[in-house]
N, C-alpha and C positions, 0 to 999 in steps of 0.2 A: 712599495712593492705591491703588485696586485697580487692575487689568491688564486691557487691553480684550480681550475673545476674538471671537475668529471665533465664530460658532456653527455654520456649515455644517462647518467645519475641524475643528469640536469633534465633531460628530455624524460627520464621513467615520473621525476617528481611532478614535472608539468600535465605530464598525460595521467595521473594519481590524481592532481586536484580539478581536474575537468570532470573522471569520473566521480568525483566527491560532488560535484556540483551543481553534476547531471542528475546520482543519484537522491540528492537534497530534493532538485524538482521535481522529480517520480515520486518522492514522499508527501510533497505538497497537494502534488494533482490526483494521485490516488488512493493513497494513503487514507485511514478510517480508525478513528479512537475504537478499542475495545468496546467500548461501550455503544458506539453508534453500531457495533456490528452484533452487539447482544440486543442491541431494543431492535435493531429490524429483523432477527433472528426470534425473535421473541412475536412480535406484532405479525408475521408469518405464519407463525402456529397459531394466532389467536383468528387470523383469516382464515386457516385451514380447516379449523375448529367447528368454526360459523358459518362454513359451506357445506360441514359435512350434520353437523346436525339442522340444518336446512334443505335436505336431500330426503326426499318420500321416500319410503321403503314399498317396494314391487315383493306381490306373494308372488 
């Protein structure tokens, strides 16, 4: 005997694992460990730092 399917259920689960697959590759391509995003947040301020205490002061 074959196994009656849904076909709407068939077609939601196909178009569920494409968005799964899709979103995998958006996590790959830009996606950023906490940590790459605290040391450029960090090295940021340490440039903003060294621009601002290298700025003459005007009387």
């Amino acid at each position: 005997m074959v196994e009656i399917i849904n076909l709407r259920q068939a077609r939601k689960a196909i178009k569920r694992k494409q968005g799964e697959a899709i979103a995998a590759a958006n996590r790959a391509k830009f996606g950023r460990t906490k940590a790459e995003r605290l040391g450029q947040a960090s090295e940021q301020a340490r440039a903003l730092r060294l621009i601002d205490g290298a700025k003459r002061e005007q009387d």
